[in-house]
N, C-alpha and C positions, 0 to 999 in steps of 0.2 A: 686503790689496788696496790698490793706489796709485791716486793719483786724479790727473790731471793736468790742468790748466783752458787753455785757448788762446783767442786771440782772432784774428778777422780782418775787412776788409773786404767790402763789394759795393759794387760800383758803385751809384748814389743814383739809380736808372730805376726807376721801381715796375713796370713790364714786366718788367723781367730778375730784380726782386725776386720778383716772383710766377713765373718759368718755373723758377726756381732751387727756392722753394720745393716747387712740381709737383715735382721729380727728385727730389727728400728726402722725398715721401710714401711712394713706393715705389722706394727704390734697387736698383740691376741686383743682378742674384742675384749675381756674381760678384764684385760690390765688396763685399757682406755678408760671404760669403765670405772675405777676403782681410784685411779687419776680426775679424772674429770666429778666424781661423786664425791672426792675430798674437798673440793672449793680451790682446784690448781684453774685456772682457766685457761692457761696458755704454757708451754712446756719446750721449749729446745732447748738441743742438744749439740754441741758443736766437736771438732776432734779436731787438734794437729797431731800429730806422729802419733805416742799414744797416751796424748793428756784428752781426758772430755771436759768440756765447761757445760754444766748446764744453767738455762736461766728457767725458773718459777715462776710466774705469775699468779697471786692467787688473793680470791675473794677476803670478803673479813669471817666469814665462817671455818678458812683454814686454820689449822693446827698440826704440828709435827706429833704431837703426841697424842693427836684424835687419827691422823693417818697412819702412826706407825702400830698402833692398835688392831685400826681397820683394818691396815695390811697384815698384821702375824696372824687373824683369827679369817682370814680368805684363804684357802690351799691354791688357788691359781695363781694369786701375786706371789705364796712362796715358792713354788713350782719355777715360775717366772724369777724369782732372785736366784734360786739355786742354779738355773741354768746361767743366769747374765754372770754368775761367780765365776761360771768355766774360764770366761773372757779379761774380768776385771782382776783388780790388785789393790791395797788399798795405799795412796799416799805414804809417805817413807815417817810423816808426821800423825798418823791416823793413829786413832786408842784403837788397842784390842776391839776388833768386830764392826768396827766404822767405815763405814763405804764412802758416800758422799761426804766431801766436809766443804760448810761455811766457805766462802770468801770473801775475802776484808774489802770492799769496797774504798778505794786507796783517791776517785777522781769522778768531779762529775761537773759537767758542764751549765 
């Protein structure tokens, strides 16, 4: 199993922090779905102030570029990005239109 870590912003409104968090307690059935039908098999999401980390866990069937397919051609996942934009920002390092980016894994025990 492969693990991939990403990082992104929120907007710094403890409002939008807290509506954002509400949508992550229980996400649409259909973006679980669409998550779990890519080969992610395990997914957190963690927050201090307002950096997210997320970690990845996924099969050897996953692909970023078989998921980011699957997701543009589903209206519910993009339904689903367009509203999480309200909330998010992209790192001050992101290329034009990049959400989540990479992180360098720097230590491991």
């Amino acid at each position: 199993m492969k693990r991939h870590c990403l990082a992104l912003d929120l907007k710094n409104d403890p409002v939008l922090i807290a509506e954002y968090e509400a949508y992550h307690k229980e996400i649409w059935p259909e973006i679980k779905k669409s998550i779990l039908d890519s080969g992610i098999v395990n997914m957190e999401i963690y927050r201090i102030m307002d950096r997210l980390f997320m970690i990845m866990e996924v099969d050897d069937s996953f692909s970023f570029e078989k998921k980011n397919a699957a997701d543009a051609a589903n209206p519910k996942v993009q339904e689903w990005e367009a509203l999480m934009w309200k909330y998010q920002q992209a790192l001050p390092v992101a290329k034009p239109g990049e959400k989540w980016i990479f992180m360098e894994k720097i230590f491991a025990l």
